[in-house]
N, C-alpha and C positions, 0 to 999 in steps of 0.2 A: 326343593327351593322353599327357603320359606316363606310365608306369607303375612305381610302388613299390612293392615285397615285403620285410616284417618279418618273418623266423623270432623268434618269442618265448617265453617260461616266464611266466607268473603273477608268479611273486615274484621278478621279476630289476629290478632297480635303472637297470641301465641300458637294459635294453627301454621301460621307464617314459620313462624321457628322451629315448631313440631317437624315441618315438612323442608326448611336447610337441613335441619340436622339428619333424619333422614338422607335427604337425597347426596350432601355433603359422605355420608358412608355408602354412599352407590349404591341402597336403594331401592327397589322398587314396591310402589305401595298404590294400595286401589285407596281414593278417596271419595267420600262421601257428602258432599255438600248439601249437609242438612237445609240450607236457607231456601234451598233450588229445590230439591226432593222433601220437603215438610214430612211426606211419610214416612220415611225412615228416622226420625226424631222414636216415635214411638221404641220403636228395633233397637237404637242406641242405648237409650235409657234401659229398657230392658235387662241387655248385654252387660252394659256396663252398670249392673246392679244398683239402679236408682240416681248415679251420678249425670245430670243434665246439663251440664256444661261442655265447651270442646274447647280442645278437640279432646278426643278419645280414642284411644290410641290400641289396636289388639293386635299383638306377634303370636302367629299361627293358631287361632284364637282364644288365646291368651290374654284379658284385659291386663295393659299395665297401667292405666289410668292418663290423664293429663299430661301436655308438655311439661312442668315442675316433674313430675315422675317418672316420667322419661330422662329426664335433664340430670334425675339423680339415679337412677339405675348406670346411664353413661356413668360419671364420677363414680361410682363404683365397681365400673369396671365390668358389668354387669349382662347391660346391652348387650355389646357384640356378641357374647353369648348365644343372646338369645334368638339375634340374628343370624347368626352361623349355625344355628340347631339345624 
């Protein structure tokens, strides 16, 4: 099965949409509410090779960066892919 990880904030817009699109392809993802857990900020940024913004988005862990990056790996078709691995 494979596995998704969403570093996220409460009131981020695009975490919101990171996780329809997600859960709209059925889905399942462990997320990380950086605002709540502060210590994992550090682990994030790490992972996702200096990028501190969210969300942050890793398939089996696989950084794919950002909802935009995610939004454009779908459009190409790409995703499910990576989901179905």
């Amino acid at each position: 099965m494979t596995k998704v990880e969403i570093y996220t904030k409460a009131y981020c817009p695009f975490c919101v949409r990171a996780k329809q699109v997600l859960t709209s392809k059925g889905v399942t993802f462990k997320e990380y509410p950086i605002d709540q857990q502060p210590e994992l900020r550090d682990l994030m940024i790490e992972r996702a090779n200096g990028r501190y913004t969210v969300p942050q988005i890793f398939i089996d862990d696989l950084h794919i960066g950002g909802c935009d990056d995610m939004l454009a790996l779908d459009a190409q078709g790409r995703l499910d892919e990576l989901l179905a691995a």
